[in-house]
PLY file of the C-alpha trace (Angstrom):
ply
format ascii 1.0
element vertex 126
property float x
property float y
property float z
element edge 125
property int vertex1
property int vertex2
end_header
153.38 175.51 92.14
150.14 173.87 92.75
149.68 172.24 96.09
147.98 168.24 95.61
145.80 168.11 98.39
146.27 164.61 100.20
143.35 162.52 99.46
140.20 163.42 100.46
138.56 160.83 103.04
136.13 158.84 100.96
132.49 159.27 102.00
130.75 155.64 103.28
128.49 156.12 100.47
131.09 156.10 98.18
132.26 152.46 99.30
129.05 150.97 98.03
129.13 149.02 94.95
126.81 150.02 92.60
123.41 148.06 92.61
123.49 145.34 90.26
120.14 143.80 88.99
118.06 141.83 91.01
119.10 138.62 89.98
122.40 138.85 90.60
121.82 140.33 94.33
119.76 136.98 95.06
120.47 134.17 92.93
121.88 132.41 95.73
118.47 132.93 97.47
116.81 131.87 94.68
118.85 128.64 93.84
118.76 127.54 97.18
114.59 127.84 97.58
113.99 126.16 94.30
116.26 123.21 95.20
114.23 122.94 97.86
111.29 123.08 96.37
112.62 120.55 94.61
113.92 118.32 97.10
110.24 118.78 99.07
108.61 117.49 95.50
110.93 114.59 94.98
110.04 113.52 98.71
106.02 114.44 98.62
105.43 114.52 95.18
102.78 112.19 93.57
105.63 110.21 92.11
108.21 111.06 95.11
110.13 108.73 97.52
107.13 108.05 99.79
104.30 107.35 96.80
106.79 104.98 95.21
107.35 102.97 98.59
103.41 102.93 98.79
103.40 101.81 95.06
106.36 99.13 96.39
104.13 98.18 99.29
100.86 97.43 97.49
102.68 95.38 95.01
103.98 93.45 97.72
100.56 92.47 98.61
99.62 91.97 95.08
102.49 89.26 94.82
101.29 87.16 98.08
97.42 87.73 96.55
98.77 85.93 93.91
100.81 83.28 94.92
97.77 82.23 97.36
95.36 82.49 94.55
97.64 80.31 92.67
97.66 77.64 95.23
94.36 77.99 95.35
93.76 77.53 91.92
95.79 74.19 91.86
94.05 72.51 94.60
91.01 73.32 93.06
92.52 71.64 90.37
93.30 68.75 91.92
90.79 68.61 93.49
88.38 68.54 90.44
90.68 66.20 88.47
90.07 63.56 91.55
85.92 64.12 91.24
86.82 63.33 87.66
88.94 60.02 87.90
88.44 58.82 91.79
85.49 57.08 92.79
86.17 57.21 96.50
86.44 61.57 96.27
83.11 61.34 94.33
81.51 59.06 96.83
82.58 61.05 99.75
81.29 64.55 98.68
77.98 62.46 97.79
78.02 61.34 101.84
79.43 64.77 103.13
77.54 67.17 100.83
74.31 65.84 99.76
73.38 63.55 102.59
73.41 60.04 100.23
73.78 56.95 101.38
73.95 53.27 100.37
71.32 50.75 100.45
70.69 49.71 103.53
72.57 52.26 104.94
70.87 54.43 107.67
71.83 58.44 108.16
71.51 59.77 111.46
71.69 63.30 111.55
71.94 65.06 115.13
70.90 68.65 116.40
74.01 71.59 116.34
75.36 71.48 119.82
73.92 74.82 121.46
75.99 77.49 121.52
78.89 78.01 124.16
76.90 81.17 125.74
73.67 79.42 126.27
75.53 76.31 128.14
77.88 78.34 129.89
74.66 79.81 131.79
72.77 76.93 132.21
75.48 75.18 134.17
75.55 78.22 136.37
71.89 77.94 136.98
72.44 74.39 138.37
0 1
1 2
2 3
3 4
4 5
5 6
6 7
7 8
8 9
9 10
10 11
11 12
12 13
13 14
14 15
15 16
16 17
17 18
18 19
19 20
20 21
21 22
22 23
23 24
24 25
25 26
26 27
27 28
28 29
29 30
30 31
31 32
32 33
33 34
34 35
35 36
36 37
37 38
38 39
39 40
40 41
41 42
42 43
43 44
44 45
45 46
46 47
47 48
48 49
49 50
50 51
51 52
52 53
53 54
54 55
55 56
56 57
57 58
58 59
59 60
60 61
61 62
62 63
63 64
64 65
65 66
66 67
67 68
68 69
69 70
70 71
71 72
72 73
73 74
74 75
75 76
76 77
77 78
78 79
79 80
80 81
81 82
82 83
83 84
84 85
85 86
86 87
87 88
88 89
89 90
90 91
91 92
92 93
93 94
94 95
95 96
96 97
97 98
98 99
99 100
100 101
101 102
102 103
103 104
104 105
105 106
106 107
107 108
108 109
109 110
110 111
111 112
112 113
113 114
114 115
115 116
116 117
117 118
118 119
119 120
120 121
121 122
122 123
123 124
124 125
């Protein structure tokens, strides 16, 4: 009768499972850098997180450009619909603006004050 040997120990290179390709040894690694990558590119990118709060920032300041332009624009308005109907606006940029007076009026115009330097050292001088 033939003897069955007990098993033979198993040699540790034995144990090793055969080398699969090289995809499937690092798609993890691979998945995980090029979500990542794209994480990094959603947050950095040209049309990431932080350009569109820029993009949300400088419309901000488009809106309040506009809304004072817009104010502007009507009390300019206003303004020229008065030098169109209202003698007294018309008469006062006449006065104000060009100098113009009524007859028999006299216009006394008086020097600029000097400036706050130049009297600040003269009283020191005193």
């Amino acid at each position: 009768m033939s003897q069955i040997s007990p098993a033979s120990p198993v040699s540790p290179a034995s144990r090793v499972p055969p080398a699969g390709s090289f995809w499937r040894r690092h798609a993890r690694t691979i998945l995980g850098a090029a979500l990542l990558l794209l994480g990094i590119h959603d947050i950095l990118g040209p049309h990431g997180f932080l350009a569109m709060r820029r993009t949300q920032k400088e419309m901000d300041q488009l809106r309040s450009d506009v809304q004072r332009l817009d104010k502007e624009n009507s009390e300019m308005n206003d303004e020229a619909k008065s030098l169109k109907t209202d003698p007294k606006a018309i008469e006062r940029i006449a006065r104000e603006e060009m100098g113009l007076a009524r007859p028999g009026e006299m216009i006394f115009k008086l020097p600029p004050p000097p400036p706050a330097a130049q009297s600040g050292s003269t009283a020191n001088s005193r």
